[in-house]
C-alpha positions as CSV (number, residue, x, y, z in Angstrom):
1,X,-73.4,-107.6,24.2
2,X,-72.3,-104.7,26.5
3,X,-72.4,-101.0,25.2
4,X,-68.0,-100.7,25.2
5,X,-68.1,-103.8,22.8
6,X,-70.8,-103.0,20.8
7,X,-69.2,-99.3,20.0
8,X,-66.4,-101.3,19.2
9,X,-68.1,-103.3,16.8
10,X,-69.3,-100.4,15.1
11,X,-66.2,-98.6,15.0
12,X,-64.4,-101.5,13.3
13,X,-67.2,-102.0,11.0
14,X,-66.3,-98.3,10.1
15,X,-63.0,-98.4,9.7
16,X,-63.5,-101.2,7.1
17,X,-66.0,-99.5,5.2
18,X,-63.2,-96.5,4.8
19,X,-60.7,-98.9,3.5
20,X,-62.8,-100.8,1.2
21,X,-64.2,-97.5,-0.5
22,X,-60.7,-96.3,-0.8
23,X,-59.8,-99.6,-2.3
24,X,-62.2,-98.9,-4.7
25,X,-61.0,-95.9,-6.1
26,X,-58.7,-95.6,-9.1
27,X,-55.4,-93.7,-8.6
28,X,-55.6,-91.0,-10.8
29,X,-51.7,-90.4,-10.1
30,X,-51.0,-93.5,-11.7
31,X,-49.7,-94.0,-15.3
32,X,-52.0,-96.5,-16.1
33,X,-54.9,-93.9,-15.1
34,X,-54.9,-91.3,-18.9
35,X,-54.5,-87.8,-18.6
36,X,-56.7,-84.9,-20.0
37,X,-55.7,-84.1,-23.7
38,X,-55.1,-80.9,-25.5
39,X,-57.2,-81.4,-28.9
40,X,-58.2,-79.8,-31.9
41,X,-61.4,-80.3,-33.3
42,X,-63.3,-77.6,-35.8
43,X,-61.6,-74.2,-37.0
44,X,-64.7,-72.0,-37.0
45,X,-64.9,-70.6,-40.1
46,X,-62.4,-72.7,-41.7
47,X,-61.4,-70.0,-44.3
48,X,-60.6,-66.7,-43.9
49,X,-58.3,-63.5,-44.7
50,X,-55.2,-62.3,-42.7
51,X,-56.2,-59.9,-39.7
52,X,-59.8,-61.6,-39.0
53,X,-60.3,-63.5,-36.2
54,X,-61.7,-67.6,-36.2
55,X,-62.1,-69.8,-33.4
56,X,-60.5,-73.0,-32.5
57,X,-62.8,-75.5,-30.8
58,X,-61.1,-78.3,-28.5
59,X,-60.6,-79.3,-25.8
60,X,-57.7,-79.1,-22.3
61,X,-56.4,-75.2,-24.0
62,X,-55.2,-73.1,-21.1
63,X,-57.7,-70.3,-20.1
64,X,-54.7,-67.8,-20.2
65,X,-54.5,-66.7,-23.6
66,X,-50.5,-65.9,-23.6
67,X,-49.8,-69.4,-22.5
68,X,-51.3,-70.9,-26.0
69,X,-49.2,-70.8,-28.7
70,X,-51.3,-71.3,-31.9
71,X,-49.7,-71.6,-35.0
72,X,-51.7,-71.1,-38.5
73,X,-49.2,-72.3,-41.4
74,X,-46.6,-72.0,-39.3
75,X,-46.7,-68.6,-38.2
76,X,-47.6,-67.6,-34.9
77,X,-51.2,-66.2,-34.4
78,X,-52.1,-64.1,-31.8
79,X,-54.7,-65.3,-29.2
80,X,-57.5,-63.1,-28.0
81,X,-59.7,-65.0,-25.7
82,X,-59.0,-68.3,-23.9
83,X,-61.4,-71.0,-22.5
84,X,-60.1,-74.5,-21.6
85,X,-62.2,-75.3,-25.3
86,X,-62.6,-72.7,-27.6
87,X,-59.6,-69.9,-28.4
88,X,-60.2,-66.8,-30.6
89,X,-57.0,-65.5,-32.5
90,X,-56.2,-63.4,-35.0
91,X,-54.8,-64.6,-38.7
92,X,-51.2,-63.2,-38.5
93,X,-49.7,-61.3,-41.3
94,X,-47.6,-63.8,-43.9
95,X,-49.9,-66.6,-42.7
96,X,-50.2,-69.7,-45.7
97,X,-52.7,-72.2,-46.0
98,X,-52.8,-74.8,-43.8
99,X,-53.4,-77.2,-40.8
100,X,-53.6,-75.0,-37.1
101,X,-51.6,-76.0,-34.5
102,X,-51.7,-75.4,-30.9
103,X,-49.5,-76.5,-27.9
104,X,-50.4,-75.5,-24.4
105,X,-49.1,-77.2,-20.9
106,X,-46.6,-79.4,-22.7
107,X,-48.7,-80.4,-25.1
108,X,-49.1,-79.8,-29.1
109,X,-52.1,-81.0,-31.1
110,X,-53.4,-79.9,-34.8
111,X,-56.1,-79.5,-36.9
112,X,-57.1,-82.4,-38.8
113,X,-58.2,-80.7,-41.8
114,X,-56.9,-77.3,-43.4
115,X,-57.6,-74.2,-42.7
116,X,-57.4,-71.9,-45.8
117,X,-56.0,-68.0,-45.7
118,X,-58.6,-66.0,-48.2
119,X,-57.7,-63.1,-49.9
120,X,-58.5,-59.5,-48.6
121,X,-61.7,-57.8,-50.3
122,X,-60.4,-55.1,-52.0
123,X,-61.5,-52.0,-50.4
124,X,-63.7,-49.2,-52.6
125,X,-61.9,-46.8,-54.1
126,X,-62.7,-42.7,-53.9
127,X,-61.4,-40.2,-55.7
128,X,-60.5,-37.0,-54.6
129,X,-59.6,-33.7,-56.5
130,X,-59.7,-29.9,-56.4
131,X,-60.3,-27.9,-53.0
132,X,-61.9,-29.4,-49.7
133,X,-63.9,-26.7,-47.9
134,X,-65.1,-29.0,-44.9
135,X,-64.0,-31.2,-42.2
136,X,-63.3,-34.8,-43.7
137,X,-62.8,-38.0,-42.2
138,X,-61.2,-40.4,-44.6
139,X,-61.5,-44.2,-42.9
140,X,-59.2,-47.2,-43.5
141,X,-61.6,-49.6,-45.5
142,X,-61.4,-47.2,-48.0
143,X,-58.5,-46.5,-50.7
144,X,-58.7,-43.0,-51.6
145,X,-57.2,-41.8,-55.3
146,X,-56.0,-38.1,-55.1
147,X,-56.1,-36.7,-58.7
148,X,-54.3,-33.3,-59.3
149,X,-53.1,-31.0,-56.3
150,X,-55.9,-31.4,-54.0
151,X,-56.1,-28.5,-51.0
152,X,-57.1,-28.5,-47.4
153,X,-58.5,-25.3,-47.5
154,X,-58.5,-22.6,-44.7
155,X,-59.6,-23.9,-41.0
156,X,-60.8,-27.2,-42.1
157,X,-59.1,-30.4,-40.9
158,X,-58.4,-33.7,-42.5
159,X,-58.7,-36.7,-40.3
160,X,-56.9,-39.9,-41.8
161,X,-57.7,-43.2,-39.6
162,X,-54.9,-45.8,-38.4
163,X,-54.4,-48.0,-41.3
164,X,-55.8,-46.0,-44.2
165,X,-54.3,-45.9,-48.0
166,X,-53.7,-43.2,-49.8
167,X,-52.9,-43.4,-53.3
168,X,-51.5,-40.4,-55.9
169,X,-52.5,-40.6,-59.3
170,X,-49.7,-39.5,-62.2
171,X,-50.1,-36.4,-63.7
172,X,-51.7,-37.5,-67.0
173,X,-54.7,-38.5,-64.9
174,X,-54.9,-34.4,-63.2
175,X,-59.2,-33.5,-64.0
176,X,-57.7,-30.5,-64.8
177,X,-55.9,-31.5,-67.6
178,X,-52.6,-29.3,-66.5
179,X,-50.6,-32.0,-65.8
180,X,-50.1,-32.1,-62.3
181,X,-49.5,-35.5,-60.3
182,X,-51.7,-36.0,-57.2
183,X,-50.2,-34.0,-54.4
184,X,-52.2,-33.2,-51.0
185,X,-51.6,-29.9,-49.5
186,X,-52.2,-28.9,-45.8
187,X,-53.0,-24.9,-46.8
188,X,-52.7,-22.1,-44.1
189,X,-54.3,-22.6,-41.1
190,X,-55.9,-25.8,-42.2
191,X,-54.7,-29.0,-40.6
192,X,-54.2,-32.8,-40.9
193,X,-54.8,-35.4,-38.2
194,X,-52.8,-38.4,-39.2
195,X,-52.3,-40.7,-36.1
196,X,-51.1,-44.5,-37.4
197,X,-50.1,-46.2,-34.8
198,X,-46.9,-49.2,-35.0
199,X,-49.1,-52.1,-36.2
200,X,-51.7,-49.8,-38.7
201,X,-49.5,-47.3,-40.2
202,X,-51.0,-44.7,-42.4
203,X,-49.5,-44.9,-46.2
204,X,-49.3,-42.7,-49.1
205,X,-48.0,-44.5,-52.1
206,X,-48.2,-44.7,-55.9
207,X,-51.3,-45.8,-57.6
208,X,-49.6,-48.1,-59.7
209,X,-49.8,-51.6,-59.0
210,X,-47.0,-53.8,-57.6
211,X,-44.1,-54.8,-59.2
212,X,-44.7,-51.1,-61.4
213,X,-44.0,-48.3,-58.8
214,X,-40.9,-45.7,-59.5
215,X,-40.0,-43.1,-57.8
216,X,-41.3,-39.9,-58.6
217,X,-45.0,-41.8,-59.8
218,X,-46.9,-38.7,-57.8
219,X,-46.6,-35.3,-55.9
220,X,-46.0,-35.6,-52.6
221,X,-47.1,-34.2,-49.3
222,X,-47.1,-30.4,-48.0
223,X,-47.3,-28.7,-45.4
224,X,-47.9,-24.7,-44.8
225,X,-48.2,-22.8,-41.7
226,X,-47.4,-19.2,-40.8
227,X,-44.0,-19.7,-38.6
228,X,-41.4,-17.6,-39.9
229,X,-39.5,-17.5,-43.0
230,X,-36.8,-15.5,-44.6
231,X,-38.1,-15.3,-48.0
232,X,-39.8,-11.9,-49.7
233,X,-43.7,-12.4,-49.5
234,X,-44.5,-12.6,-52.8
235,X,-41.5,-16.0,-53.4
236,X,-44.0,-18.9,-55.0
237,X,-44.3,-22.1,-53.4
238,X,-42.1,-24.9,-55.6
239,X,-44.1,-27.9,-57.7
240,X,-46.2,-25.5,-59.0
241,X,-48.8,-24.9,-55.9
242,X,-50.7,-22.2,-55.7
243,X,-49.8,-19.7,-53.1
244,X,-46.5,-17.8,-51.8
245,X,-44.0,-17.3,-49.2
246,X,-46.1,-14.5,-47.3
247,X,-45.0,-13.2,-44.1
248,X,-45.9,-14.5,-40.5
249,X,-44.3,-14.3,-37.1
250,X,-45.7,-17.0,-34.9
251,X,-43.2,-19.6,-34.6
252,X,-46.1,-22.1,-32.3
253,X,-48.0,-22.8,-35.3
254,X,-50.1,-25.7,-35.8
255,X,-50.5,-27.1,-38.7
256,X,-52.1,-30.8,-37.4
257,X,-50.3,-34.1,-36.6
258,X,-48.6,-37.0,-38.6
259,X,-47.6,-40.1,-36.5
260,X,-46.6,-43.6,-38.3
261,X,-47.1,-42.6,-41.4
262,X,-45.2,-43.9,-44.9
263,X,-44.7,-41.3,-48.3
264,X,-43.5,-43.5,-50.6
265,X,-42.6,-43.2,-54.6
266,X,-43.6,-39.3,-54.6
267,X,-41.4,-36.2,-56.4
268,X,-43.2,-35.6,-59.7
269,X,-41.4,-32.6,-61.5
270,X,-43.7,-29.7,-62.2
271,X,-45.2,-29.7,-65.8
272,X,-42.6,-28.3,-67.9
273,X,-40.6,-27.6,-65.5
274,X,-38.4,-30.8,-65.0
275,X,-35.9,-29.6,-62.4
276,X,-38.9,-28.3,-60.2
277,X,-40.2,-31.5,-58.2
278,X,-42.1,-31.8,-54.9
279,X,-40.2,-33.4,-52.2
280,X,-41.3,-36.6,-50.3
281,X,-42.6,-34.7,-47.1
282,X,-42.3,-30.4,-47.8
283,X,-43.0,-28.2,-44.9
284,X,-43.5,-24.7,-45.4
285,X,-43.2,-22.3,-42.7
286,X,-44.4,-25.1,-40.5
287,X,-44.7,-24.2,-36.5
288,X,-43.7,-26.0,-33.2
289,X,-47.4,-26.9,-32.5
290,X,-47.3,-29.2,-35.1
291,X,-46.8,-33.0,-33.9
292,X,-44.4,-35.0,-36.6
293,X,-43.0,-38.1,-35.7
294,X,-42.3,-41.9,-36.7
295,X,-42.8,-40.7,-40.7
296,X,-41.0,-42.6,-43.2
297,X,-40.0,-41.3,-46.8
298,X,-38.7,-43.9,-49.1
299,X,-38.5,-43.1,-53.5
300,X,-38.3,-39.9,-53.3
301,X,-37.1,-38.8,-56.7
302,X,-36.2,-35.4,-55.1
303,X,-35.6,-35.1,-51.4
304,X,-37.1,-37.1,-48.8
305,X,-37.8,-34.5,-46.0
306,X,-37.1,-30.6,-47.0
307,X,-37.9,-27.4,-44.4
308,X,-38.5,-24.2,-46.0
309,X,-38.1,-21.9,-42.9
310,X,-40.7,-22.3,-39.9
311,X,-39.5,-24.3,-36.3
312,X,-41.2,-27.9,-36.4
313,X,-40.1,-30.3,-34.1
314,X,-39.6,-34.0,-35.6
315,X,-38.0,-37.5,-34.3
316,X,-37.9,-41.0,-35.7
317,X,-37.5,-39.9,-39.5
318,X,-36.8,-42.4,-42.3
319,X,-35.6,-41.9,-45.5
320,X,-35.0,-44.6,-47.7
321,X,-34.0,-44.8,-50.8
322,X,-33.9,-41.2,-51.7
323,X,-32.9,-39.7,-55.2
324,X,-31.6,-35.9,-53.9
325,X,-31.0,-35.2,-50.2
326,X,-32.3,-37.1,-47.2
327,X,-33.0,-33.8,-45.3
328,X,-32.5,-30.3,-46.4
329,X,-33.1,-26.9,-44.9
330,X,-33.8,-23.6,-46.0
331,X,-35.6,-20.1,-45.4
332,X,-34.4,-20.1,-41.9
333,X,-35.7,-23.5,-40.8
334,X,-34.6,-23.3,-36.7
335,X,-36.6,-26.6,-35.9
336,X,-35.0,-29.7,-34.1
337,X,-34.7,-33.2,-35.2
338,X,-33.6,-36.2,-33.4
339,X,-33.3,-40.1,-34.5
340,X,-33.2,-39.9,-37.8
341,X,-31.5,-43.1,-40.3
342,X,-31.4,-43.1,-44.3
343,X,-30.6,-45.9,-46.1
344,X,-29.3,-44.8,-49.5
345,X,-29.3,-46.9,-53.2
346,X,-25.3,-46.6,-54.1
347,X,-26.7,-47.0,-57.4
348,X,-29.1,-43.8,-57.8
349,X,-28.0,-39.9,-57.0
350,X,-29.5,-37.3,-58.6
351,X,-27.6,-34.6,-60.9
352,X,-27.5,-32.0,-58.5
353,X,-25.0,-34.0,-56.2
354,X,-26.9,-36.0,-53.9
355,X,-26.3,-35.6,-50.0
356,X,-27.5,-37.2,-46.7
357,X,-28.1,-33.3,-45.1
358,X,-27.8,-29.8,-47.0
359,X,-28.5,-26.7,-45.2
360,X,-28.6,-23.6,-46.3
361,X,-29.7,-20.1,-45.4
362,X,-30.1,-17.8,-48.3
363,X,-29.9,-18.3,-52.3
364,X,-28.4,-16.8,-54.1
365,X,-25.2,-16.2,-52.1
366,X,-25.0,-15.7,-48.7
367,X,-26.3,-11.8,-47.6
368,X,-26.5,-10.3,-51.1
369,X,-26.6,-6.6,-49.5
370,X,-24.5,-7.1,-46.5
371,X,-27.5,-6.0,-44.1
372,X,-29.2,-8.9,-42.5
373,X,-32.8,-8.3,-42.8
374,X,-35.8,-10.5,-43.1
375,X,-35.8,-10.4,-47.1
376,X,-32.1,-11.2,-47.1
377,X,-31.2,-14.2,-44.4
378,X,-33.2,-13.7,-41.2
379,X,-33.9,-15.4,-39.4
380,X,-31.7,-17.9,-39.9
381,X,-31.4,-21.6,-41.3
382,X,-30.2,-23.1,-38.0
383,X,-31.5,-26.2,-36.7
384,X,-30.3,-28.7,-34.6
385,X,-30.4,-32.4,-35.1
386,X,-29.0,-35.2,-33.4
387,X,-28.4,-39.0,-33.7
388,X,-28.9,-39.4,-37.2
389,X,-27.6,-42.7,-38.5
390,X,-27.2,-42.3,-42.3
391,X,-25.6,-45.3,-44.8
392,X,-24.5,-44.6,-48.7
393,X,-21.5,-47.0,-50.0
394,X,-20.8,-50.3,-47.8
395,X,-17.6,-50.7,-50.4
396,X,-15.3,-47.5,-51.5
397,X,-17.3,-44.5,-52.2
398,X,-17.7,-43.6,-56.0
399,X,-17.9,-39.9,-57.3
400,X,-19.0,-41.2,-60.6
401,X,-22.3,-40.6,-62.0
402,X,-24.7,-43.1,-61.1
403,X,-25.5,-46.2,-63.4
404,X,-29.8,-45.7,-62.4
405,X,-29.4,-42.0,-61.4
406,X,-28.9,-38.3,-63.6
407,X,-26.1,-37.7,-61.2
408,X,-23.1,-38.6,-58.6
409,X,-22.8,-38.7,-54.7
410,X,-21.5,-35.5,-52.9
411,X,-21.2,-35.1,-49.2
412,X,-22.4,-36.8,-46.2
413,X,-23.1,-33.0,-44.8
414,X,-23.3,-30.5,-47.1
415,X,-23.2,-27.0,-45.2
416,X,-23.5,-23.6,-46.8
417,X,-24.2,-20.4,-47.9
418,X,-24.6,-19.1,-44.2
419,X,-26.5,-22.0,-42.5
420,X,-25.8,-22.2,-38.6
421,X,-27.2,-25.7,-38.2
422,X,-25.9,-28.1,-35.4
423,X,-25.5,-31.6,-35.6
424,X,-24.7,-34.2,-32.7
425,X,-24.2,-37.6,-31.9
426,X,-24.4,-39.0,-35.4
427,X,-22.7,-41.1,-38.0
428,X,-22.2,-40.9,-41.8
429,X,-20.8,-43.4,-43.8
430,X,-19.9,-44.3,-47.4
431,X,-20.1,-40.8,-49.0
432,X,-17.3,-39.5,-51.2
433,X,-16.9,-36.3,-49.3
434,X,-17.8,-36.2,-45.0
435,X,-18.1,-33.0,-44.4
436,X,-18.4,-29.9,-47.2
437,X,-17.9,-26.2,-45.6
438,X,-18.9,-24.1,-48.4
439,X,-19.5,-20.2,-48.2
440,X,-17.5,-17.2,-47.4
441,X,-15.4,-16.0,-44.2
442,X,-18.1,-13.4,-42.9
443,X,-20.4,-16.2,-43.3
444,X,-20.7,-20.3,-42.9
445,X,-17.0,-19.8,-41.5
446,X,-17.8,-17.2,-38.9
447,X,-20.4,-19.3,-37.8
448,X,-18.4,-22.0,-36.7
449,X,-16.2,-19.9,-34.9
450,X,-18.9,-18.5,-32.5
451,X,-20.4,-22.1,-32.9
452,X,-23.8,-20.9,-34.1
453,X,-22.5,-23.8,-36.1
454,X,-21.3,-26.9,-34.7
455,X,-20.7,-30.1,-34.7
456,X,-19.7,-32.8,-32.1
457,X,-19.9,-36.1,-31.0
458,X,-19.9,-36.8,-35.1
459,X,-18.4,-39.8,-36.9
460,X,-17.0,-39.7,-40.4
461,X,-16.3,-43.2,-41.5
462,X,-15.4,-44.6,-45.5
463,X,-15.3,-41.4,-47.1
464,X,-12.2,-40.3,-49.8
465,X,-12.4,-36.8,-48.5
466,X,-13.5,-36.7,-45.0
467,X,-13.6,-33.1,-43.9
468,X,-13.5,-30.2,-47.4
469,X,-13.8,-26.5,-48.0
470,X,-15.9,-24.4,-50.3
471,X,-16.2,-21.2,-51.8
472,X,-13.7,-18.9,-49.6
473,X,-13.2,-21.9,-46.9
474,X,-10.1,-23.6,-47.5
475,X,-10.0,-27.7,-46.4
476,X,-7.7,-26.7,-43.7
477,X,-10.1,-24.7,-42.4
478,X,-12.6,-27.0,-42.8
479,X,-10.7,-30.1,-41.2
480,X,-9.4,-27.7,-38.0
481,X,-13.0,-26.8,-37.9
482,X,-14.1,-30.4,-37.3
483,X,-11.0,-32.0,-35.4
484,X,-10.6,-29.0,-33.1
485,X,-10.2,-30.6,-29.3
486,X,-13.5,-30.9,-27.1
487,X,-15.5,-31.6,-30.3
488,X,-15.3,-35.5,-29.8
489,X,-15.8,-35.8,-33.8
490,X,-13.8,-39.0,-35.4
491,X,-12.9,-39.6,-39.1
492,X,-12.8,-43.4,-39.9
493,X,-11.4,-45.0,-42.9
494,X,-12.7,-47.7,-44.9
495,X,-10.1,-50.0,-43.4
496,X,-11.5,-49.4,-39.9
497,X,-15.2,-49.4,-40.7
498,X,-15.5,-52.9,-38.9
499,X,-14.0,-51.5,-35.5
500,X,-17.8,-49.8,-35.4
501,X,-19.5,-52.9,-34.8
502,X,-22.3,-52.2,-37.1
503,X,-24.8,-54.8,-37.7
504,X,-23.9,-56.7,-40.5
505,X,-27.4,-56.0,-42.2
506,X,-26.8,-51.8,-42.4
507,X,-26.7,-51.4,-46.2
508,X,-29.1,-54.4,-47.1
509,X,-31.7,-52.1,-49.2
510,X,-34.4,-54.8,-49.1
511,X,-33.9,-56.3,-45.6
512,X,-32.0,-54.0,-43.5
513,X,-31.1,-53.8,-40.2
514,X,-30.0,-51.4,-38.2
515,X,-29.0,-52.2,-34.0
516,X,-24.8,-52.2,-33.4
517,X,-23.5,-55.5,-32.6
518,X,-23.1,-55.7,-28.8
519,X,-19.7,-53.8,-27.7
520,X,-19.8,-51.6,-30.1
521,X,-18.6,-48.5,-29.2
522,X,-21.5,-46.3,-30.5
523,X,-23.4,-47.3,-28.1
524,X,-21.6,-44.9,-25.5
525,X,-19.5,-41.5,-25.6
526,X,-22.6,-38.9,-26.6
527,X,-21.8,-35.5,-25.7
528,X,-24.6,-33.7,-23.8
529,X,-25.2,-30.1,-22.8
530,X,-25.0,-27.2,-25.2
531,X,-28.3,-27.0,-27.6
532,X,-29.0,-30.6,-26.7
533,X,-30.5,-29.3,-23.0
534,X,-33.0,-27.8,-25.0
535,X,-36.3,-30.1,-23.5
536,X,-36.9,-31.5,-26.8
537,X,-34.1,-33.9,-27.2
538,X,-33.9,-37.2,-25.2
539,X,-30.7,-37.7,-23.3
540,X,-29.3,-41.3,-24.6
541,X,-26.0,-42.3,-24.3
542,X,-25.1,-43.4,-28.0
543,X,-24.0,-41.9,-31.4
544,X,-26.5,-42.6,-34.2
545,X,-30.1,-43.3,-34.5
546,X,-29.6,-46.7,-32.4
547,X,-29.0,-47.9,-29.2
548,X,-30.8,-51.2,-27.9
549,X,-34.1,-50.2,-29.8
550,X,-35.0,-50.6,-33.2
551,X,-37.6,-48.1,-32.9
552,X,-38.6,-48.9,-37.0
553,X,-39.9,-52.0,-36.0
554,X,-43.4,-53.0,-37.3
555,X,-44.3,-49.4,-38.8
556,X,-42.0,-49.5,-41.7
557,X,-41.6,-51.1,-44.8
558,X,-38.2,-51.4,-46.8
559,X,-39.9,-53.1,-49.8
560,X,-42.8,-51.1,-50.8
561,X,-42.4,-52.7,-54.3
562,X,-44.4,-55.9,-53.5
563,X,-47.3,-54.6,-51.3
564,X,-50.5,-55.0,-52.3
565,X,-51.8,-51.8,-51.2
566,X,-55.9,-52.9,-52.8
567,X,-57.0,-55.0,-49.7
């Protein structure tokens, strides 16, 4: 054989080779040819309590963790780490017993046995009473049982961790034997550091277990720092705490920081003193330096948030449920407060007339000796707030007295006796009265004139009296006060409620909720400029506490009742 045909040869022999091992491989593209499988095969452990983490073994999971979607009981499970066999993920919150399912890359496989959802251990609880003299640390797998009035003392800090309970013992359990509920208070020139976060909010809430709580069950939280007040020096504190008004100029105070924290259930009267009750949050003299934001009060059986002079700064307030007022200010309280909603129980007021805002400046009257001076009115109660959302009666408002309450609604704003606050880009609805101007002419109605108070961009909407007078202020007065041009203020009756788009969930007291229906016109025409330029406020273009955001997502809780606050 020559050389060209013997190449030949071997190439041909090759070529045959090639197509005979091809022929011999499967086609893996084929649908006879089975696919890899998603599987589940062990839960590792197989019982466990919400917020712990387990594995899933198996087999063909994606290795990117977002694009498994694992299901325990039927309630998605968030996943940690990914490997095409194992998956770590956390047991969700509401999570039941159960088989575990998991679906990745258009395919879904379960568990063939169950996977159980243990209780919580319930966490140790410690007590605490009297006077802390130290820096203290108090950690979240710890309840801790405050007895009496207990008192961060003098340049000593309190550190609460993300997720810790606090609990406030009733007053027949005080180790003093004086009757006092537990109450914390934040003394001068001590602080708190209380920094929750959306998913491990910090709560202070009754001791009683669920299914028992009532409002009023414990004291409350407050706050004292040295910004200014208009108060004589020697004016005591209210609930009964030690201490009194005393008289300090630095408006920058710092009295600490609260962040995503819940007061619920607080307001116990002072002993013997029945009218006297801490509120749910009560800052004193409180300063700008302070850091107070995402704090919800709900069961208040006084008011939810009350300033007593001083110039804190606060956004994302929520008061539910409140007995008195929502938010009141006092002593000269020049602070700003922005996104701010209260959800109100037509069926409780308290007898004092209960109201979404009351401000006032000076009591009795307005400038008893017709010479402005610290010890009669300055500085003055005037701060601003803006896009508060605030709901009372979904029906037609009632001024009777409560059927659960000592008392009857009053006014959605209640301003008087000399106030100059400011209020913008917010709406009120379902209170008897809108708007209350009560004082005299040299007073709360000169202030609106030389708008030290003022009010725009405000709705009024299912009220029987939307804009009254008080004391020397007539309600024409009152009404040309609030309709003048350039205000952009409306006043809404019952019968065009509905043209405000609300979300059909507003005045649900268990399961509320809160973002306007899309179109609806609060979600445009704020006014701007004015105090608003001030660099505290955030420029947004709606009225209320709500554009596109439900910014109480996660952190709050609108039934407190049923918690179980022990694990």
């Amino acid at each position: 054989m020559n050389k060209s045909n013997y190449f030949i040869s071997l190439s041909a022999l090759a070529f045959s080779l090639i197509l005979l091992i091809n022929a011999c491989k499967r086609d893996t593209s084929s649908p006879d040819v089975p696919q890899p499988q998603l599987t589940v095969s062990a839960i590792n452990p197989g019982s466990a309590p919400v917020s712990s983490t387990i594995a899933i073994e198996g087999t063909n999971f994606s290795t990117t963790p977002a694009s498994n979607t694992v299901l325990i009981g039927g309630v998605a499970a968030t996943v940690v780490t990914a490997t095409s066999t194992r998956l770590v993920v956390v047991v969700p919150d509401g999570a039941t017993t159960g088989v575990v399912q998991v679906s990745a890359d258009g395919q879904t496989a379960q568990s063939q046995t169950t996977f159980t959802v243990s209780p919580k251990p319930a966490r140790p609880v410690v007590e605490v009473q009297g006077e802390i003299r130290r820096n203290v640390i108090w950690s979240s797998d710890t309840v801790y049982l405050l007895r009496g009035v207990v008192y961060i003392t003098t340049d000593h800090t309190l550190t609460i961790q993300p997720g810790t309970i606090i609990k406030g013992a009733a007053a027949d359990q005080d180790p003093t034997n004086r009757g006092f509920a537990g109450t914390l208070v934040i003394e001068l020139q001590a602080k708190i550091d209380a920094r929750g976060t959306a998913t491990r909010p910090i709560v202070f809430t009754s001791a009683k277990p669920s299914g028992q709580r009532s409002t009023g069950d414990w004291g409350g939280i407050v706050l004292i720092g040295k910004s200014p007040k208009n108060r004589p020096s020697a004016t005591p504190y209210t609930g009964g705490i030690r201490g009194t008004a005393e008289a300090y100029t630095e408006p920058f105070d710092n009295s600490g920081v609260m962040q995503y924290v819940r007061i619920e259930y607080a307001g116990t009267p002072r002993p013997a003193v029945p009218t006297d009750k801490l509120n749910g949050l009560t800052l004193y003299g409180v300063g700008s330096g302070t850091v107070l934001d995402h704090i919800q009060v709900s069961y208040s059986s006084a008011d939810a948030f009350a300033w007593f002079g001083g110039t804190a700064n606060m956004s994302y307030l929520v008061a539910y449920r409140t007995t008195d007022d929502d938010w009141s200010s006092d002593w000269g309280y020049a602070g700003n407060v922005q996104f701010g909603l209260s959800l109100r129980d037509p069926e409780v007021a308290d007898m004092s007339g209960s109201n979404s805002i009351e401000s006032q400046n000076f009591d009795p009257g307005e400038n008893p000796t017709g010479v402005l001076t610290r010890l009669q009115g300055l500085p003055q109660t005037a701060p601003v707030f803006a896009n508060i959302s605030s709901f009372a009666f979904a029906s037609t408002p009632s001024t009777a007295v409560t059927p659960r309450g000592t008392g009857a609604y009053q006014s959605g704003l209640f301003l008087r006796r000399n106030t100059a606050l400011s209020i913008y880009n917010s709406l009120l609805v379902g209170y008897p009265e809108g708007l209350r101007l009560d004082g005299t002419a040299t007073g709360t109605l000169a202030n609106t004139t030389s708008n030290a108070l003022d009010v725009k961009g405000v709705i009024l909407a299912n009220t029987l009296s939307p804009v009254v007078g008080g004391g020397a202020i007539t309600n024409e007065q009152a009404s040309a006060f609030y309709t003048a041009g350039g205000r952009s203020n409306q006043i809404l009756s019952s019968a065009d409620l509905a043209s405000l788009l609300l979300n059909v969930n507003s005045f649900n007291t268990t399961s509320p909720s809160f973002l306007p229906q899309a179109g609806s016109p609060l979600l445009t025409g704020a006014v701007t400029g004015g105090k608003l330029a001030n660099a505290f406020f955030t420029s947004v273009p709606y009225r209320g506490a709500f554009g596109t955001v439900n910014w109480t997502a996660d952190w709050t809780n609108f039934n407190p009742q049923t918690t179980d606050y022990d694990r």
